[in-house]
Structures are given as C-alpha cells and as structure tokens.
N, C-alpha and C positions, 0 to 999 in steps of 0.2 A: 540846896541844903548840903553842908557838910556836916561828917559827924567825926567823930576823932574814937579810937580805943588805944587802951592800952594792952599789950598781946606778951607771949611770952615766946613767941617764934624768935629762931633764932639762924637761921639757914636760909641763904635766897630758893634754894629748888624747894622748900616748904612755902617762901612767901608766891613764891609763882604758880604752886597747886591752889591757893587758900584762894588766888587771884581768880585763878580761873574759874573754881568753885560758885563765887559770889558773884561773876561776870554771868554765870547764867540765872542767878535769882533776880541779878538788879543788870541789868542789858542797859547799854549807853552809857553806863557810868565810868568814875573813874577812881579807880582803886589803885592806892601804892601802899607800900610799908618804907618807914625809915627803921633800916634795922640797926643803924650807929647811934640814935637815940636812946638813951638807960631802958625808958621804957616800951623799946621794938611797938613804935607809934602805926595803927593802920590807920590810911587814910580814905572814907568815902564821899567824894561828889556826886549825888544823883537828886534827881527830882522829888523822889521818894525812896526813906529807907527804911528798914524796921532792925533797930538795935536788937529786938530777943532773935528773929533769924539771923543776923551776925554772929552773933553769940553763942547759939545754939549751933551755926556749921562749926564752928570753930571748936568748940566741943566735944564734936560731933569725930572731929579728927586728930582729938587730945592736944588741944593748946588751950588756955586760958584765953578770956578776953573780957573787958572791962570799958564802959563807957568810959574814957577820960576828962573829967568836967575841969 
C-alpha cells in the first residue's frame, strides 16, 4: 500500500527527523519526501499504514500534513 501527503516541511535535516520518527512506528517501510514538489509530497510504502498516526507525528512536531487524494 502507498499513501501520499501533502506536508509543509521544508528542510532536509526536518525531513530526515520526521523519517526516522515514522521508521519506528511503521518498521520495513519506506518513506521519502520530495521536497522540490509545491506540495513537499511524503511518500509511504508499507504493508500497513494509519494516516491519523502520520498526521498526528507530524503535528506532533509542528508541520502540517494532509492525505493527498
């Protein structure tokens, strides 16, 4: 399953905390951000995801984040 957000990160050493962050909720996945997209796109591939914990770290560490449909 991938899921896509739209985020308002704007700094690689924030997109590589936010990474690491999620790397211990969702373990084996794979998470990037394109931060040269308008809307600093994150990207997750895992078996299972839960968009409100995405959302919620991310909040958690004052960035926005938005399902991207």
């Amino acid at each position: 399953m991938i899921e896509i957000f739209k985020t308002n990160v704007q700094e690689i050493e924030q997109s590589n905390m936010i990474v690491a962050k999620l790397l211990e909720h969702f373990p084996n996945s794979k998470i990037n951000f394109d931060l040269e997209d308008c809307d600093k796109i994150l990207r997750i591939h895992s078996l299972s995801i839960s968009n409100s914990v995405i959302i919620e770290l991310l909040n958690a560490h004052g960035f926005h984040c938005e399902v991207l449909l």
